[in-house]
N, CA, C and O atoms as a GROMACS GRO file, in nm:
protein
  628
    1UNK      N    1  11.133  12.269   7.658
    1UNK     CA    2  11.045  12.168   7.717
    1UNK      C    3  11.099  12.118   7.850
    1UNK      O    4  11.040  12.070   7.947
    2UNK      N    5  11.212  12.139   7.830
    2UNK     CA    6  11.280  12.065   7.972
    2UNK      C    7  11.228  12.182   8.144
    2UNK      O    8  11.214  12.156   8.264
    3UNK      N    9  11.221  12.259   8.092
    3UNK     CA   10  11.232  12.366   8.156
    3UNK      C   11  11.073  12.367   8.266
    3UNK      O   12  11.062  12.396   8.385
    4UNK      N   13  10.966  12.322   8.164
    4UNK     CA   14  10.854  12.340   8.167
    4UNK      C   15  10.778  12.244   8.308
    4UNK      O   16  10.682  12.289   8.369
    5UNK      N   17  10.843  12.112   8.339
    5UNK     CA   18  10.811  12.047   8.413
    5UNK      C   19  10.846  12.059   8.549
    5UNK      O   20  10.777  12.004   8.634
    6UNK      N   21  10.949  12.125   8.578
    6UNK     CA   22  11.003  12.231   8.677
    6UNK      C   23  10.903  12.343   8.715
    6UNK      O   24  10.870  12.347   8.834
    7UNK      N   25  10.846  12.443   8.622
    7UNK     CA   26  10.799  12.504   8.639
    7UNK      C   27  10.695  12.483   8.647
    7UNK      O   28  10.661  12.567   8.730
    8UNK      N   29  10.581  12.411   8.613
    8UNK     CA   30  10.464  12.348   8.653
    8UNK      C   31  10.464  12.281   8.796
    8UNK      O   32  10.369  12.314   8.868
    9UNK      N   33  10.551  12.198   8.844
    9UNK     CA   34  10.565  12.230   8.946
    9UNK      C   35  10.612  12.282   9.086
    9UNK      O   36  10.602  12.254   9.205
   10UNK      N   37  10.678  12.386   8.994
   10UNK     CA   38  10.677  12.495   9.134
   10UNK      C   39  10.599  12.595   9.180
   10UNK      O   40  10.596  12.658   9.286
   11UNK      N   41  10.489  12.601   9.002
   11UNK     CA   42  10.347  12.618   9.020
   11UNK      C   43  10.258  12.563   9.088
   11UNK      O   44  10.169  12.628   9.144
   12UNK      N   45  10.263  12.496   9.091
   12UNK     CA   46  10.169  12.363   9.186
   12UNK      C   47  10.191  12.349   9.338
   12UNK      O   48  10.098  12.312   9.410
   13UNK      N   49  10.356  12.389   9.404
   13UNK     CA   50  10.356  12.360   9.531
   13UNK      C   51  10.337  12.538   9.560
   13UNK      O   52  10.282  12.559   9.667
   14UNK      N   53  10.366  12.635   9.499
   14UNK     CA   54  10.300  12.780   9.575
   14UNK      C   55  10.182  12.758   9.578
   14UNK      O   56  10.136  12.789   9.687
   15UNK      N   57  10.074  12.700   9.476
   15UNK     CA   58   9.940  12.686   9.503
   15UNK      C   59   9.921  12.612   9.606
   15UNK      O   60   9.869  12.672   9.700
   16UNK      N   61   9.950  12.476   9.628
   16UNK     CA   62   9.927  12.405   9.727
   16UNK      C   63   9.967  12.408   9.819
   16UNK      O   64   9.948  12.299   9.873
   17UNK      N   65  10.038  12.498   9.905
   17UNK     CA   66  10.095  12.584  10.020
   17UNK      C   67  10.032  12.718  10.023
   17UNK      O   68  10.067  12.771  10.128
   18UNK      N   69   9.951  12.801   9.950
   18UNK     CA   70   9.864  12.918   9.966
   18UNK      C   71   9.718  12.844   9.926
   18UNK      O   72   9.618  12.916   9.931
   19UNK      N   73   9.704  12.725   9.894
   19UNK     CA   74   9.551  12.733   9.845
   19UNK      C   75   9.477  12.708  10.038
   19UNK      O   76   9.533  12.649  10.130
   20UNK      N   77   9.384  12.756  10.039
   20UNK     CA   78   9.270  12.756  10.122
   20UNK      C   79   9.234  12.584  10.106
   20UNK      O   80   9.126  12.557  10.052
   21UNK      N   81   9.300  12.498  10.140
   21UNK     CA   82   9.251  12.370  10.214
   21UNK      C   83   9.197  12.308  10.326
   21UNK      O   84   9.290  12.321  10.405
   22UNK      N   85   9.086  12.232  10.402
   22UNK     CA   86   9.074  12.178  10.513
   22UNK      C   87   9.194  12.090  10.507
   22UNK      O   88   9.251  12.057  10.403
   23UNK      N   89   9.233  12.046  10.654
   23UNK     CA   90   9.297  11.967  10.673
   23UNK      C   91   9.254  11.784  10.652
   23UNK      O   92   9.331  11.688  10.656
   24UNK      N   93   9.131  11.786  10.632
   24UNK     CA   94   9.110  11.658  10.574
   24UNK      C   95   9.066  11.626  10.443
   24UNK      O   96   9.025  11.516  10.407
   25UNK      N   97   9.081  11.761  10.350
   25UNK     CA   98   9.116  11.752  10.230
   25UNK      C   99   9.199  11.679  10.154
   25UNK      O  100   9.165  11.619  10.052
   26UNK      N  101   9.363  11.686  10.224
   26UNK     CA  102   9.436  11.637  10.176
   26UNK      C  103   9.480  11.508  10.209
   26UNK      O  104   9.479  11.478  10.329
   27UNK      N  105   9.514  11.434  10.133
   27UNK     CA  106   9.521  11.239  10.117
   27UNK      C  107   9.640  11.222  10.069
   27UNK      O  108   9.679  11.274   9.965
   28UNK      N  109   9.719  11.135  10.152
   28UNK     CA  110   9.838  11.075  10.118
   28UNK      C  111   9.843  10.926  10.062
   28UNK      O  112   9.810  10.864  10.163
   29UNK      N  113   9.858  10.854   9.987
   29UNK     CA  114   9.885  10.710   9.929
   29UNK      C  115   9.972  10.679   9.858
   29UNK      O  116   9.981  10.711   9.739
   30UNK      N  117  10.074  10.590   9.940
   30UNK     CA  118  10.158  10.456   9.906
   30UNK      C  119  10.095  10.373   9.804
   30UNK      O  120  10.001  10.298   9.831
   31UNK      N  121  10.165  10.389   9.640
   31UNK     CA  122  10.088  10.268   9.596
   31UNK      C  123  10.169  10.202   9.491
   31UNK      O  124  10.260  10.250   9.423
   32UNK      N  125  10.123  10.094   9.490
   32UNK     CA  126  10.219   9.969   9.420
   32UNK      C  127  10.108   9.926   9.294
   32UNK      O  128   9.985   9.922   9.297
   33UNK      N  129  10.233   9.886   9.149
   33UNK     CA  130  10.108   9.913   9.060
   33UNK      C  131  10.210   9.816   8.946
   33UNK      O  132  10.323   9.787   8.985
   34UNK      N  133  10.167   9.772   8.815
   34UNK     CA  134  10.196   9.732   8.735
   34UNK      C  135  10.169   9.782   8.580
   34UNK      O  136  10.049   9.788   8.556
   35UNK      N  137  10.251   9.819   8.475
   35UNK     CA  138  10.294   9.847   8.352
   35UNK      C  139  10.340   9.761   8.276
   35UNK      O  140  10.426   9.677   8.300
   36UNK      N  141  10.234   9.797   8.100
   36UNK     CA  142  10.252   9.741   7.999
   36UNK      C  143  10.201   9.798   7.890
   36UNK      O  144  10.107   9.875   7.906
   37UNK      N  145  10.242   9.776   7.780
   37UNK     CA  146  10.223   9.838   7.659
   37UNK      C  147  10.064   9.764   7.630
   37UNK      O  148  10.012   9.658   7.665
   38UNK      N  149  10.017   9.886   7.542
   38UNK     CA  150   9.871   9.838   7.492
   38UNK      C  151   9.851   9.711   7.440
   38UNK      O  152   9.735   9.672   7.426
   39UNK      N  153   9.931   9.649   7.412
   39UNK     CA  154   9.877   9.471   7.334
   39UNK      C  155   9.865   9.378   7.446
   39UNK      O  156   9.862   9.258   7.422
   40UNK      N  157   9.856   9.437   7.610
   40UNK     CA  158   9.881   9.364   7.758
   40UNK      C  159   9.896   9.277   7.676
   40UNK      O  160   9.791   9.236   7.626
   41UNK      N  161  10.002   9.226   7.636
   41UNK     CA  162  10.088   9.077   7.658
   41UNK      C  163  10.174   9.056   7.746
   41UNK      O  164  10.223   8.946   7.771
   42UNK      N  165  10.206   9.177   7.809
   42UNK     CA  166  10.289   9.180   7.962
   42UNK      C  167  10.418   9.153   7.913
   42UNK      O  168  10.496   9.094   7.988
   43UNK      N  169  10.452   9.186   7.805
   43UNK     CA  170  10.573   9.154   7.755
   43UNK      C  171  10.661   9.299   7.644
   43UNK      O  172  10.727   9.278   7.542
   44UNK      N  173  10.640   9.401   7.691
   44UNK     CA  174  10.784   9.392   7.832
   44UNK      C  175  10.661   9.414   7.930
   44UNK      O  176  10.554   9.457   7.888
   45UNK      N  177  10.687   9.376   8.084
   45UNK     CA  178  10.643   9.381   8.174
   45UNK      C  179  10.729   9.515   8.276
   45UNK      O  180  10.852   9.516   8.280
   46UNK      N  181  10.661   9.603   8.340
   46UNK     CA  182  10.698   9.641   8.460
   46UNK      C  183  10.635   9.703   8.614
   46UNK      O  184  10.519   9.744   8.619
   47UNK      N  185  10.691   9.703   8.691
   47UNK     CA  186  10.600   9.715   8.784
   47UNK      C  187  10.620   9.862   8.852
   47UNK      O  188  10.695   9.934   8.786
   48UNK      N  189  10.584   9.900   8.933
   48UNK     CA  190  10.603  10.077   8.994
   48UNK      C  191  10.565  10.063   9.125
   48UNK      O  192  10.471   9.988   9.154
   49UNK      N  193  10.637  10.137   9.228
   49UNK     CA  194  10.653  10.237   9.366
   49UNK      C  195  10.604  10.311   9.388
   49UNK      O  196  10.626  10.354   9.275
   50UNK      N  197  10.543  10.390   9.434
   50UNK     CA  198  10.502  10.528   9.460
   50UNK      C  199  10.429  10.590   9.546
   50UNK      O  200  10.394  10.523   9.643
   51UNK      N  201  10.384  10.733   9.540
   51UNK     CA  202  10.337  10.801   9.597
   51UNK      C  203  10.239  10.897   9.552
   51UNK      O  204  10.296  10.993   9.501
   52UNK      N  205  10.125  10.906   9.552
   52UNK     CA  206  10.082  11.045   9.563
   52UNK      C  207   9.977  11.126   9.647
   52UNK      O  208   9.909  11.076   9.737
   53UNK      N  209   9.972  11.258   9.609
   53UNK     CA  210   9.909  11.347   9.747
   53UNK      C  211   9.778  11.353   9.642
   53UNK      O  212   9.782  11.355   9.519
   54UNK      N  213   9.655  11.354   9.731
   54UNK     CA  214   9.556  11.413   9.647
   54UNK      C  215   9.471  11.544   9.724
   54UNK      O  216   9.408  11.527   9.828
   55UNK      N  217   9.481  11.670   9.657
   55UNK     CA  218   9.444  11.747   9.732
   55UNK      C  219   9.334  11.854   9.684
   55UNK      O  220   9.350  11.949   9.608
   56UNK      N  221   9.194  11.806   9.764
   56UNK     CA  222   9.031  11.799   9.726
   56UNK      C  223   9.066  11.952   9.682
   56UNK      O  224   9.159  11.984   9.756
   57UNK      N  225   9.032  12.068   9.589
   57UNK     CA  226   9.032  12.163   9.617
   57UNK      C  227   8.849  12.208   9.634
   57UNK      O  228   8.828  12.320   9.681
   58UNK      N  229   8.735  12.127   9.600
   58UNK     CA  230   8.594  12.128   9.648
   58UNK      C  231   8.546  11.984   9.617
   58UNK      O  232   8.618  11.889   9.586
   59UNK      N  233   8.429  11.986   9.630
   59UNK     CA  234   8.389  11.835   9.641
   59UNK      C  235   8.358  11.770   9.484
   59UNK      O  236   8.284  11.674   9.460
   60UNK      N  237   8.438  11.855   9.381
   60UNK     CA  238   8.384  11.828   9.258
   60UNK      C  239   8.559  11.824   9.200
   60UNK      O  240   8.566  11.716   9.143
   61UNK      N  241   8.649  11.870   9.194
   61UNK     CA  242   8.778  11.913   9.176
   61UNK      C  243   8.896  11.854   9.278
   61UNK      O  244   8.864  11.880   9.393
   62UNK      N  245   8.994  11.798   9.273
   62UNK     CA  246   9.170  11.742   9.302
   62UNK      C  247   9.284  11.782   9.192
   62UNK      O  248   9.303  11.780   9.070
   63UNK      N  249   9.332  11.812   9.288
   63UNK     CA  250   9.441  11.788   9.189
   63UNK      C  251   9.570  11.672   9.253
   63UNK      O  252   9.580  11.678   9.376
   64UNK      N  253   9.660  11.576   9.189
   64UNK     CA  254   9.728  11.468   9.226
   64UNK      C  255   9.805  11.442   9.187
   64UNK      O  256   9.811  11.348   9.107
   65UNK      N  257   9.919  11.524   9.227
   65UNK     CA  258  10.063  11.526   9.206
   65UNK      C  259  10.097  11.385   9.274
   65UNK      O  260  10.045  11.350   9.380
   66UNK      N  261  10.201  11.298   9.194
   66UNK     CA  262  10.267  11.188   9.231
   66UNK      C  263  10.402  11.136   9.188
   66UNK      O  264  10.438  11.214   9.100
   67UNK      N  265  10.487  11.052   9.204
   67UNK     CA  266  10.588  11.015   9.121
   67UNK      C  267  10.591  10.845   9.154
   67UNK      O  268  10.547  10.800   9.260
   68UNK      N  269  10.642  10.771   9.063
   68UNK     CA  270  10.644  10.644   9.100
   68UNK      C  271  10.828  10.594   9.051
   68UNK      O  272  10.912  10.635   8.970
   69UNK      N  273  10.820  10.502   9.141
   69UNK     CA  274  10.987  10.443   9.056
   69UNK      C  275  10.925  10.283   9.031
   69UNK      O  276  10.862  10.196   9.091
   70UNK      N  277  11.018  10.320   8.844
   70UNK     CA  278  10.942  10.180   8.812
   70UNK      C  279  11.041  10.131   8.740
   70UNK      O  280  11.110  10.188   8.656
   71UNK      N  281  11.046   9.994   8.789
   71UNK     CA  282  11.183   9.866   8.697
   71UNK      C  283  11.104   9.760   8.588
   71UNK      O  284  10.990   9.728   8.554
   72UNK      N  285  11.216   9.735   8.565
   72UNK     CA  286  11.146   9.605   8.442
   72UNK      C  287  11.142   9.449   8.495
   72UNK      O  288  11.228   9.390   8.562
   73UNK      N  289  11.056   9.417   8.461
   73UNK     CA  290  11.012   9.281   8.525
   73UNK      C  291  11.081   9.308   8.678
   73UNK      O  292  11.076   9.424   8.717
   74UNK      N  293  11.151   9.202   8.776
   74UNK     CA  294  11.199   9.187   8.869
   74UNK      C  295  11.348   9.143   8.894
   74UNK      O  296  11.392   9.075   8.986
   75UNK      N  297  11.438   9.225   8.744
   75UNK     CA  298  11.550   9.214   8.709
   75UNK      C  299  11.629   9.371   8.834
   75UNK      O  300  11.751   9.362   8.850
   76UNK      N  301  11.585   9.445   8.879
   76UNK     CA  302  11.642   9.577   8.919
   76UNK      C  303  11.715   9.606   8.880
   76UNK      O  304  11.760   9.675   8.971
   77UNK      N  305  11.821   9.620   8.757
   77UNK     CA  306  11.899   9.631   8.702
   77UNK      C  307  11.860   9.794   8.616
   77UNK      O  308  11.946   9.846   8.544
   78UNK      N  309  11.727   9.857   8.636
   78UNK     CA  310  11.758   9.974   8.558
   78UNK      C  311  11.599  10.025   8.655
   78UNK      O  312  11.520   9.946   8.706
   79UNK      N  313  11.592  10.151   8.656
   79UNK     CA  314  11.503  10.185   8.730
   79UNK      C  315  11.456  10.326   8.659
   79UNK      O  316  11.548  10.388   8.606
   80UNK      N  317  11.317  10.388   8.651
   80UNK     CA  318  11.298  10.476   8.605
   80UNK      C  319  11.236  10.578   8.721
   80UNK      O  320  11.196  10.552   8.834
   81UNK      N  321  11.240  10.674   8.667
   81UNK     CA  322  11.151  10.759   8.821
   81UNK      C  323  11.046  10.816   8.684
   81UNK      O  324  11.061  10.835   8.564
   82UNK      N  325  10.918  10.829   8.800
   82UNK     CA  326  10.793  10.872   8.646
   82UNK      C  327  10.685  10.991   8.730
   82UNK      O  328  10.567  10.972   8.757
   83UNK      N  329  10.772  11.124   8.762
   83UNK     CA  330  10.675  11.201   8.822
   83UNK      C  331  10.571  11.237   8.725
   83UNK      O  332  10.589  11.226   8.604
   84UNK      N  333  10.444  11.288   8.787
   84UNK     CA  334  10.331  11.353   8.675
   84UNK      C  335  10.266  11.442   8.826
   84UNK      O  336  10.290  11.420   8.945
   85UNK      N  337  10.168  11.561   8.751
   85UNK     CA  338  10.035  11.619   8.814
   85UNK      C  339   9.910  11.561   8.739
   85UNK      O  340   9.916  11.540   8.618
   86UNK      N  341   9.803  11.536   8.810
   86UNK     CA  342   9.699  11.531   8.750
   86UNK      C  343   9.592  11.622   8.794
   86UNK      O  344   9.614  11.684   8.898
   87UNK      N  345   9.466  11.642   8.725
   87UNK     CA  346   9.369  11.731   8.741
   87UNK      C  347   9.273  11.609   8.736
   87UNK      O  348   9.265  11.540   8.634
   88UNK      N  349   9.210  11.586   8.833
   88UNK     CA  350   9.111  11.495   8.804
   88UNK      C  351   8.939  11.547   8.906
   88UNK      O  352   8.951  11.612   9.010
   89UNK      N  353   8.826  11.515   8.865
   89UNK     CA  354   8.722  11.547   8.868
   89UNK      C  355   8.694  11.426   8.957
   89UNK      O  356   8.747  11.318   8.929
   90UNK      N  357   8.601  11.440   9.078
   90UNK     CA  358   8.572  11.349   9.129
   90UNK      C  359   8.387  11.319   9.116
   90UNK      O  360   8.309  11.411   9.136
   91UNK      N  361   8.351  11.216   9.088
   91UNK     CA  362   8.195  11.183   9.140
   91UNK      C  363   8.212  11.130   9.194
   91UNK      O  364   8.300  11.046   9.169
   92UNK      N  365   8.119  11.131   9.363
   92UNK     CA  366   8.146  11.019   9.439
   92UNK      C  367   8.273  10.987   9.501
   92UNK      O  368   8.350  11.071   9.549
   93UNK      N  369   8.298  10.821   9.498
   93UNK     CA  370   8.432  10.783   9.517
   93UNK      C  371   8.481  10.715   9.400
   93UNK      O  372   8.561  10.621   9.396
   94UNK      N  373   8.423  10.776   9.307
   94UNK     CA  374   8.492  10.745   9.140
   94UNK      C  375   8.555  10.870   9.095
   94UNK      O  376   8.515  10.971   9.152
   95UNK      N  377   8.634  10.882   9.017
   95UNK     CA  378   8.766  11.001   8.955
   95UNK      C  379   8.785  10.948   8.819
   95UNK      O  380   8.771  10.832   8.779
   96UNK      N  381   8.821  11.057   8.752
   96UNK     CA  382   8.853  11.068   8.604
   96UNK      C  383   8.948  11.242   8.586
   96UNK      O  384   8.897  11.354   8.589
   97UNK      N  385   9.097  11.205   8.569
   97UNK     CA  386   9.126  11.311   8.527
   97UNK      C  387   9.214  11.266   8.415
   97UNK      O  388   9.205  11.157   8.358
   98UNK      N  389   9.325  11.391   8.381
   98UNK     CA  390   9.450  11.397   8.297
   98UNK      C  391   9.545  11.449   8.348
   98UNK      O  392   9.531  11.478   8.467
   99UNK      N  393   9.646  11.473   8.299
   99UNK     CA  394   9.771  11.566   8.325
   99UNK      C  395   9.895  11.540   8.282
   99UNK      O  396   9.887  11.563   8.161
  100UNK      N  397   9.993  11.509   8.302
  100UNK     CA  398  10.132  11.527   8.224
  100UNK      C  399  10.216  11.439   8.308
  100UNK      O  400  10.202  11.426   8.429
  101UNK      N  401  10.291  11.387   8.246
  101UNK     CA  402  10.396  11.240   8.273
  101UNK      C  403  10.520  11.264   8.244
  101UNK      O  404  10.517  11.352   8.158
  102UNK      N  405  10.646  11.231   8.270
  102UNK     CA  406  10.770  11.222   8.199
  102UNK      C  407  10.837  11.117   8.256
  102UNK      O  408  10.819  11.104   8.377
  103UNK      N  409  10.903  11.044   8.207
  103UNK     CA  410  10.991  10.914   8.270
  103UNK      C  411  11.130  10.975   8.252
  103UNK      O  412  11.143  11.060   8.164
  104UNK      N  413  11.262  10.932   8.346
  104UNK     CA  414  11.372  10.990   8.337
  104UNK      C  415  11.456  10.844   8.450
  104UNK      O  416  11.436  10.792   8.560
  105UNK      N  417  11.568  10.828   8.315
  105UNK     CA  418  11.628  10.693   8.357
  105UNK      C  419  11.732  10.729   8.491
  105UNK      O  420  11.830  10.802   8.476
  106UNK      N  421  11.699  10.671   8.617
  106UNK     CA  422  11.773  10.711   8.742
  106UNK      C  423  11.888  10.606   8.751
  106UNK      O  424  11.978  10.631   8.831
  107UNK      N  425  11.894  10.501   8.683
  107UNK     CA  426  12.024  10.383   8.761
  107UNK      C  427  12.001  10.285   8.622
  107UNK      O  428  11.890  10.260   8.574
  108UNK      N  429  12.135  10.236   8.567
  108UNK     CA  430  12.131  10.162   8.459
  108UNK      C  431  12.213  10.212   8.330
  108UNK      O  432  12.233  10.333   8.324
  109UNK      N  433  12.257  10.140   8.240
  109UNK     CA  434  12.320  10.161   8.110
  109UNK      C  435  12.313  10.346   8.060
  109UNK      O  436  12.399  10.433   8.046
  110UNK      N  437  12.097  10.340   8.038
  110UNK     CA  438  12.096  10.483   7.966
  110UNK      C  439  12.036  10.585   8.092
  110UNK      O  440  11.927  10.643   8.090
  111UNK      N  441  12.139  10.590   8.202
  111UNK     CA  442  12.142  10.675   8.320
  111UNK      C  443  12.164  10.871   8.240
  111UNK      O  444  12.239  10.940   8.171
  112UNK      N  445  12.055  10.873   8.303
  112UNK     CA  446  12.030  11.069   8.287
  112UNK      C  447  11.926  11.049   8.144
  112UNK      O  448  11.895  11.152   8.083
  113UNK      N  449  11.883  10.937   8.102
  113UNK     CA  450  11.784  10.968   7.978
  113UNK      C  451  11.652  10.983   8.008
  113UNK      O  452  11.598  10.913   8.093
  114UNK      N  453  11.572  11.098   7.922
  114UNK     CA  454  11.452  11.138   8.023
  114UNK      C  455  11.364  11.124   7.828
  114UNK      O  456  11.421  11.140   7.721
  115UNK      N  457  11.210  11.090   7.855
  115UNK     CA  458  11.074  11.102   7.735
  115UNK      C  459  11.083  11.243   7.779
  115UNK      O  460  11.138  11.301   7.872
  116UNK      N  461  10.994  11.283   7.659
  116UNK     CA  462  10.921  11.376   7.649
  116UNK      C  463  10.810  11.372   7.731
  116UNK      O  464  10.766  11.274   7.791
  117UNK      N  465  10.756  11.511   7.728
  117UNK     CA  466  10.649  11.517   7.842
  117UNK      C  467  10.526  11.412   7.781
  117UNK      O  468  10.544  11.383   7.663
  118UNK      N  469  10.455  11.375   7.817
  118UNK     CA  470  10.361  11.249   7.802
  118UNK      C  471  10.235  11.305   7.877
  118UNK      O  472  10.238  11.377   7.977
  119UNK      N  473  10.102  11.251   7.799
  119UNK     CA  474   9.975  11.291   7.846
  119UNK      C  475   9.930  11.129   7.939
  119UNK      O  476   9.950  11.013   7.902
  120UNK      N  477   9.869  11.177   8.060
  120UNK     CA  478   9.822  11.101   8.143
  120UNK      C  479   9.707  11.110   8.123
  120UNK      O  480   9.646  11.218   8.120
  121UNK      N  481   9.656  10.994   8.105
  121UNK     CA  482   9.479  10.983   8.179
  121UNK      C  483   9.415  10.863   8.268
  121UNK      O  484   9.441  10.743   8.269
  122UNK      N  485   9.312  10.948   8.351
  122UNK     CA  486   9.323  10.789   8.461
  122UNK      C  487   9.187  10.824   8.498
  122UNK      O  488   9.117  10.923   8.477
  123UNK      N  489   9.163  10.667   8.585
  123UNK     CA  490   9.008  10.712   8.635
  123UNK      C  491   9.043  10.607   8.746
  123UNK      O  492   9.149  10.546   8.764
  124UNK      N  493   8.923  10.602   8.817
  124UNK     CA  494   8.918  10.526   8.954
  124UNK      C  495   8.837  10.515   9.047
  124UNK      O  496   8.716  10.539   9.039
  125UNK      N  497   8.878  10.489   9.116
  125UNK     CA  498   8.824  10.457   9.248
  125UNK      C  499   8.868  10.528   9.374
  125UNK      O  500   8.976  10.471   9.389
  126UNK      N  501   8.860  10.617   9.480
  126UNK     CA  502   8.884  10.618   9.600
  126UNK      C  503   8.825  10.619   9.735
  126UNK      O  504   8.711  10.666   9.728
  127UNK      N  505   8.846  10.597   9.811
  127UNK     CA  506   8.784  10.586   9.968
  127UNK      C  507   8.841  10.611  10.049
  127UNK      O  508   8.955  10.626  10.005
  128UNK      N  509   8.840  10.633  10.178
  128UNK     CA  510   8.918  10.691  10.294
  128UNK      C  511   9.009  10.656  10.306
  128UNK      O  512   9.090  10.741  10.342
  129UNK      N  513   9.065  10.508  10.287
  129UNK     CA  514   9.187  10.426  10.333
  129UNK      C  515   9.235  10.369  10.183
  129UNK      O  516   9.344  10.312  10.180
  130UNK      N  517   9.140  10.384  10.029
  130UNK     CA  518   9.208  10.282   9.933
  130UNK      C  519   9.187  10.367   9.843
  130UNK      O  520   9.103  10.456   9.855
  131UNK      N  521   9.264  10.350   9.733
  131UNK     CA  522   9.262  10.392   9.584
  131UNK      C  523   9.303  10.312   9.486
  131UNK      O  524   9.422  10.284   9.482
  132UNK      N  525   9.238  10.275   9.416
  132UNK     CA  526   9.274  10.190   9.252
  132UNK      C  527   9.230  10.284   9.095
  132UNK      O  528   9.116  10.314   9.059
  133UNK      N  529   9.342  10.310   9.035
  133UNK     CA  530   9.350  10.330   8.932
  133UNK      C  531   9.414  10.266   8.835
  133UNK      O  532   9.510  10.188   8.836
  134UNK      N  533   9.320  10.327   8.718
  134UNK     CA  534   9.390  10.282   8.604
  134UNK      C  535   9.443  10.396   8.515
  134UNK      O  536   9.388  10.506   8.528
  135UNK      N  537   9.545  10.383   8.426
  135UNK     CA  538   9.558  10.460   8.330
  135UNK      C  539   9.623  10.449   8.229
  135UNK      O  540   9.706  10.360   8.212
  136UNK      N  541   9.594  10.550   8.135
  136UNK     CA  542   9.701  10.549   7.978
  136UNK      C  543   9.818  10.646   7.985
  136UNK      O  544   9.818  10.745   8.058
  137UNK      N  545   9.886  10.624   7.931
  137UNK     CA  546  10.013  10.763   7.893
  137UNK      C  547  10.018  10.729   7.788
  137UNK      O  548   9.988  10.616   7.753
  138UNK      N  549  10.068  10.841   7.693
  138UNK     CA  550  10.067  10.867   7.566
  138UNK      C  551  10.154  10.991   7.509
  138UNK      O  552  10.148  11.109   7.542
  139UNK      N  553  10.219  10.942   7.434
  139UNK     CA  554  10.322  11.085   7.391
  139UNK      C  555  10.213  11.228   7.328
  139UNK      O  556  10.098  11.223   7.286
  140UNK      N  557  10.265  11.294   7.337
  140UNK     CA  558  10.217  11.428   7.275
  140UNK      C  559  10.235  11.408   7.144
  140UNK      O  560  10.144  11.445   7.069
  141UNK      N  561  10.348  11.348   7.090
  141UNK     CA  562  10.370  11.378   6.961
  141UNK      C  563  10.338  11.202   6.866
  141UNK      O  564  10.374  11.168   6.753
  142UNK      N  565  10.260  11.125   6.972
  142UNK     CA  566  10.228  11.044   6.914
  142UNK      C  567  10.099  10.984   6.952
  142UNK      O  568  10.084  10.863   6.970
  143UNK      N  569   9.976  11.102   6.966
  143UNK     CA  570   9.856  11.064   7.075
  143UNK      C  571   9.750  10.908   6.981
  143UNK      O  572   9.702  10.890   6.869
  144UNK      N  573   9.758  10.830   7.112
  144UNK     CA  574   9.723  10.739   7.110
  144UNK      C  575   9.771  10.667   7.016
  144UNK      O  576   9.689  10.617   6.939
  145UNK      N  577   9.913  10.640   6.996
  145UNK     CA  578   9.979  10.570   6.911
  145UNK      C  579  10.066  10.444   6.932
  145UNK      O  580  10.076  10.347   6.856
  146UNK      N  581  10.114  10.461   7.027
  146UNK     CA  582  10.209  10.427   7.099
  146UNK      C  583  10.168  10.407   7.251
  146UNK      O  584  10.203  10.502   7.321
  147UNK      N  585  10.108  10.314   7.312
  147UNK     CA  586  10.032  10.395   7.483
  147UNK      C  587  10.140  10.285   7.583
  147UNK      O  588  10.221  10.196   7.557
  148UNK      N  589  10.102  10.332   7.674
  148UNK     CA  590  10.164  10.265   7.817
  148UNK      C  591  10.051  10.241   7.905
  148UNK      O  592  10.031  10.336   7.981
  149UNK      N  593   9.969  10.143   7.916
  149UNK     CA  594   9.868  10.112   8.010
  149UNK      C  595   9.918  10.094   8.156
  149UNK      O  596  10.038  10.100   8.181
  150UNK      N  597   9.829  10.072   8.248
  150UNK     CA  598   9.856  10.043   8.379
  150UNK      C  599   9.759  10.046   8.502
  150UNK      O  600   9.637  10.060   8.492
  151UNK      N  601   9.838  10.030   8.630
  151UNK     CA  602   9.676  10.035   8.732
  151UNK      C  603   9.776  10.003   8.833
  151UNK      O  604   9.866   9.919   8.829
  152UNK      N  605   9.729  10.121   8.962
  152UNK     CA  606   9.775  10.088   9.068
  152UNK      C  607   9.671  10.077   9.166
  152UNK      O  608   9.549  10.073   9.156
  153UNK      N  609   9.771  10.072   9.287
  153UNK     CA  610   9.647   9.992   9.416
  153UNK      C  611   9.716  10.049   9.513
  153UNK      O  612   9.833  10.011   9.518
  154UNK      N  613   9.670  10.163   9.629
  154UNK     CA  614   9.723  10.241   9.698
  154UNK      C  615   9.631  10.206   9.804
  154UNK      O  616   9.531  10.134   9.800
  155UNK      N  617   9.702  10.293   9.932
  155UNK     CA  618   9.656  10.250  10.067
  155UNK      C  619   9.718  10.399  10.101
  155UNK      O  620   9.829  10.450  10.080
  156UNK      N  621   9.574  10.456  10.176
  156UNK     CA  622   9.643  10.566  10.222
  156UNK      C  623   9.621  10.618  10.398
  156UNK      O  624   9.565  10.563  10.493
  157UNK      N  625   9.692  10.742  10.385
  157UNK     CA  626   9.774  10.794  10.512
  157UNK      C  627   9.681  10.869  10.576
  157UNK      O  628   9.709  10.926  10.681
   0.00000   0.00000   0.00000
């Protein structure tokens, strides 16, 4: 399994370096966002960094590789990095996809500890300059059991 998230994306950047794109296909966004477990009691609370590319492959299809770095409350004392790809379908300037998540502890006590791969799902909003999403993660081996809600708010490039 470890192996697999590597290779998905090094699948993903030969495609997206040979795929047939316009140049205003592709969308860059900075986005800042907040995390919590399904009972939003915000308790544990955390918030996230990030980035991702979204890159139209027709006016119906993206795909949106991203990673975010995310701490707990506003302690910085432990930090996670949380790359994923997504496949998401666009109508409009509304989106709905899925794709795959993993969190892996970068700075703190349990430094080098990484989840299992994790199912993403998100939907949204985008426009030339903004993007807001929301989404779930969810273990594979515990679907919809256990979730991680959230929603970010991006500004893009």
């Amino acid at each position: 399994m470890k192996k697999l998230v590597p290779l998905i994306l090094a699948i993903f950047l030969v495609f997206a370096f040979t795929a047939d794109l316009k140049a205003d296909s592709t969308k860059f966004f900075g986005n800042f966002g907040i995390m919590t477990d399904d009972s939003f009691s915000f308790n544990p609370f955390f918030w996230s960094l990030g980035i991702n590319f979204d890159f139209s492959i027709n006016d119906l299809f993206m795909i949106s590789p991203e990673v975010n770095v995310i701490t707990y409350e506003f302690k910085f004392s432990t930090f996670l990095l949380e790359p994923a790809v997504l496949a998401n379908f666009k109508f409009g300037t509304f989106f709905l996809g899925a794709g795959i998540s993993k969190f892996f502890v970068v700075t703190g006590d349990d430094f080098g500890d990484s989840t299992d791969i994790a199912l993403k799902i998100n939907a949204g909003f985008r426009s030339e300059n903004l993007k807001f999403k929301v989404y779930l993660i969810t273990p594979f081996s515990d679907i919809l059991g256990s979730n991680i809600v959230g929603a970010t708010f991006g500004i893009g490039f």
